[in-house]
N, C-alpha and C positions, 0 to 999 in steps of 0.2 A: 749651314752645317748639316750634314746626312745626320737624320737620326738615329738614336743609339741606344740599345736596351741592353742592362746587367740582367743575366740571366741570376734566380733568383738561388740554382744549388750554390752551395762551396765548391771551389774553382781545384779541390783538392779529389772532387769527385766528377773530373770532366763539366758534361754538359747535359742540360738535359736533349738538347738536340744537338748531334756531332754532325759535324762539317765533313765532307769527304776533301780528299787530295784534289780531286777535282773542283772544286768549289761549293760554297754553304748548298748544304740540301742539295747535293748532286741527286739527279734522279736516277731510282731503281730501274734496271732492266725487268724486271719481274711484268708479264701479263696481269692485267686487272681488269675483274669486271666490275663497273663501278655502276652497272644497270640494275643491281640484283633488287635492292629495296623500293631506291625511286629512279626514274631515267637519270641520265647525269644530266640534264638539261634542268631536270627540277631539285635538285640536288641544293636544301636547307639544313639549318637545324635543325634540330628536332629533344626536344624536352621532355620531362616526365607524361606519359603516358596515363590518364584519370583510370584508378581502377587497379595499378602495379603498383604491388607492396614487395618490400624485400621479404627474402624467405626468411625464417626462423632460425636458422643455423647457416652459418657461411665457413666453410674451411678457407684458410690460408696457408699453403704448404710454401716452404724454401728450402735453400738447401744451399751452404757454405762449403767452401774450399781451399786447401792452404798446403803450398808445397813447402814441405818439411827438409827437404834436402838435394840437392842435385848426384845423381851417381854414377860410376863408369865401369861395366865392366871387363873383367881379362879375360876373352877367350882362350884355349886352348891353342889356337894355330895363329895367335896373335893380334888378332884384331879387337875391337872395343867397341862398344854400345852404348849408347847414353840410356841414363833413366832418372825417375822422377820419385823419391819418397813423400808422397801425399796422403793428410789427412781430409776426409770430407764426410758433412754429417749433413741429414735432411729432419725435417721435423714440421709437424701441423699444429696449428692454432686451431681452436674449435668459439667460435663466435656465437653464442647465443643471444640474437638480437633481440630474445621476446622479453628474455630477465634481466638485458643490460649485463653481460655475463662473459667474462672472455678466460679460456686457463689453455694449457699445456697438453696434446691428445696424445701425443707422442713423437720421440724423438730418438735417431738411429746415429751411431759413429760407426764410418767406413775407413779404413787407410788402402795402401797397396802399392808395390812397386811395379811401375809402369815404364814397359821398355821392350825393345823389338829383341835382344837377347835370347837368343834362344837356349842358354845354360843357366841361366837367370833362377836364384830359388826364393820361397820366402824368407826375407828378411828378421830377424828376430833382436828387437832394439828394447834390452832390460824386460819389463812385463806385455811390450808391445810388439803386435804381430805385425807385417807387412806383404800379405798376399800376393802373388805374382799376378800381373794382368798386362798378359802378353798381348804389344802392339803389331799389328799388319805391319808392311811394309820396312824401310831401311830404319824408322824411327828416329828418324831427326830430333834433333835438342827441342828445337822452337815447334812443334810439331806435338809433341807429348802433352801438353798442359788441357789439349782439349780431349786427349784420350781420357781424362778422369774425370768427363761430364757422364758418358753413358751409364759407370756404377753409379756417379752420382743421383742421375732420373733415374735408374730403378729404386733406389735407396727410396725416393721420395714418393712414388708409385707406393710401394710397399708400405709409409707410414699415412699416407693419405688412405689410402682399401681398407686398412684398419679401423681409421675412424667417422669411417660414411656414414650417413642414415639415409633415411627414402629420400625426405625430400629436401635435400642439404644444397648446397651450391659450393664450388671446390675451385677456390682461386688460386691458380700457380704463378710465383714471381718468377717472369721470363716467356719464351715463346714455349707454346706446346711441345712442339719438336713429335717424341714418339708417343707423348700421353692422350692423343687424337681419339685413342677408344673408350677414355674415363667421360661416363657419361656427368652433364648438368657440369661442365669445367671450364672455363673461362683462363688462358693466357692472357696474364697482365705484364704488356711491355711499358719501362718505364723512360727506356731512353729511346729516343727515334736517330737511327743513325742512317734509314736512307726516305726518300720520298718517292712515293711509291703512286704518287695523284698528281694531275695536270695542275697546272698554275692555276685555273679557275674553281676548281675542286678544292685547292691547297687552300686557298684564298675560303674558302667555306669553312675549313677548319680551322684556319687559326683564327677567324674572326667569329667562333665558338664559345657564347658567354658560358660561367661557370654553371654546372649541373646540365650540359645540354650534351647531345652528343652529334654528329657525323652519319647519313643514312650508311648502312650496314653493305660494305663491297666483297667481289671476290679477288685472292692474292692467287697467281697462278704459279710459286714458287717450288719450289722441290716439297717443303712444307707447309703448302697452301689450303689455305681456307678461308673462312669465310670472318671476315676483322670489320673493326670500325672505330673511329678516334673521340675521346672523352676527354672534357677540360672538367677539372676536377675544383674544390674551390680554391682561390688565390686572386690575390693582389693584382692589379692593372701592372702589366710588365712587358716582356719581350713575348714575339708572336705566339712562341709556341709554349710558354710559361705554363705548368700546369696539366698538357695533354699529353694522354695515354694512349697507349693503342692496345684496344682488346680483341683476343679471337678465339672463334672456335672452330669444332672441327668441321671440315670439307665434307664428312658422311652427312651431315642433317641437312634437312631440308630448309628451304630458304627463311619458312615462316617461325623453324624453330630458331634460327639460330636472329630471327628479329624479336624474338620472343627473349632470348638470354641480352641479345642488347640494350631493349627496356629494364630486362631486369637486374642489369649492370649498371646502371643511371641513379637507378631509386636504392644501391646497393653499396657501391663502392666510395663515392663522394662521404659517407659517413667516417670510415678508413683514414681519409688525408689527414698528412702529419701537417704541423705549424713550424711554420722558419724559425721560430726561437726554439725550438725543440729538437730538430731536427736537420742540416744542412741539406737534407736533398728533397723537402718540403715542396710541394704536395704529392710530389707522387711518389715518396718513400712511405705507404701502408703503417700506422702505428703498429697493429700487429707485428707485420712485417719485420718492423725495426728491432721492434722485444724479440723476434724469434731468431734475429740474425748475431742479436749480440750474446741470447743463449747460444746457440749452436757454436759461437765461434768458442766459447768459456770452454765449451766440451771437447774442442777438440786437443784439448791438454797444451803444455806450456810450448812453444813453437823452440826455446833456447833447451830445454831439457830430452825435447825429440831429438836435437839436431845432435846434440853432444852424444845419446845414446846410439845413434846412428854412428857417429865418428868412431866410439867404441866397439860398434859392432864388426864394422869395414876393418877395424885395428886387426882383431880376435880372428876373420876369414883369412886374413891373407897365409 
């Protein structure tokens, strides 16, 4: 019989490595330099580094989102536009690793109606506003959902600046994307959904014991930069049980950005949640987890939005 591993999240949260249409671990199109740290020919593990100590302060920023209602509206010469009433809030954890110290640095609520409408006003549902935030193009239904990531990352931008110090280290859940110029930042991906490494590279990372990580490559993507993969700790399971993929930005130079990979090793492994605590264990971030289930609290009751929204569409027409 082929062997066979339970991946170890809830089956309720996907996977921690997702399968393409084309088969498991379809590989990415994406350019890779995979020479940048070691040749790919010498291409090991590589472990805590003697001498790298986590910093003293570690941010963890996220940021939640939740569509409150789908909308349509009547143009004047008859035609209609889809759009989207969505709440979304961003917020930081401030880690203090020298006191054993963790609290709440701050945290923002956004909404907004999103849609290519070009008569479209703010929405006004009971004491809640609903800002306009007009999409490019025909604004397709299935198409709108990622329009309300851009406020989202500046929302998160915005409470991360706030609570920086000199020498802090600023972990974001998710790929960089535009946050590429927030200096000492680390994107933390937690799901792998393409493979981006030859089979004998692959084969280097998933056979990745826990705390070690992946010499440090370049991704040549639209938002490329300079990543590397991390098996965090956890239980003997499926290949890819456990590993993350970290990056930073494409601006630094090679030696800094092997400088944040060590100090992502000795940094983030502290972070993993436990399967019995957590279903998407180890690479759902304890912080993480507490900040996602504050943000989602705040963004107010999802049936008392929707109803005030019904009432409001009532009152416009």
């Amino acid at each position: 019989m082929t062997r066979f591993f339970v991946d170890s999240w809830d089956p309720a949260y996907g996977a921690s490595f997702e399968a393409s249409a084309a088969g498991p671990a379809a590989p990415s199109s994406a350019q890779v330099d995979a020479d940048a740290e070691l040749p790919a020919v010498d291409w090991r593990a590589i472990g805590p580094r003697p001498g790298v100590r986590a910093p003293d302060v570690v941010l963890l920023v996220d940021g939640v989102r939740r569509i409150d209602a789908s909308v349509w509206t009547a143009e004047e010469d008859g035609t209609s536009f889809p759009g989207l009433a969505a709440s979304y809030a961003a917020g930081v954890v401030r880690c203090d690793l020298e006191r054993g110290a963790a609290h709440l640095a701050g945290a923002r609520v956004g909404r907004g109606l999103f849609t290519a409408s070009p008569s479209a006003g703010e929405v006004v549902a009971g004491n809640v506003r609903y800002p306009v935030h007009r999409v490019s193009g025909t604004g397709e239904l299935a198409k709108l959902p990622a329009a309300v990531q851009g406020p989202l990352t500046a929302l998160e931008v915005e409470v991360s600046d706030a609570a920086r110090t000199d020498d802090d280290l600023l972990v974001v859940d998710g790929p960089l994307r535009n946050r590429r110029q927030l200096p000492r930042t680390l994107g933390y991906i937690k799901t792998q959904h393409s493979q981006y490494l030859d089979a004998r590279l692959t084969a280097v990372v998933t056979g990745l014991a826990p705390g070690h990580r992946s010499p440090v490559f370049r991704l040549g993507t639209a938002w490329g930069g300079w990543s590397w993969y991390l098996r965090l700790p956890v239980a003997a399971g499926a290949p890819w049980a456990g590993i993350v993929r970290i990056e930073c930005s494409a601006d630094l130079e090679i030696t800094e950005a092997v400088r944040l990979a060590d100090l992502s090793l000795v940094t983030l492994p502290r972070f993993a949640s436990s399967p019995y605590k957590d279903p998407r264990a180890p690479q759902n971030l304890v912080p993480i987890a507490g900040l996602e289930r504050l943000l989602r609290s705040r963004l107010g009751d999802a049936r008392l939005l929707h109803r005030a929204l019904t009432a409001a569409a009532r009152t416009n027409r």
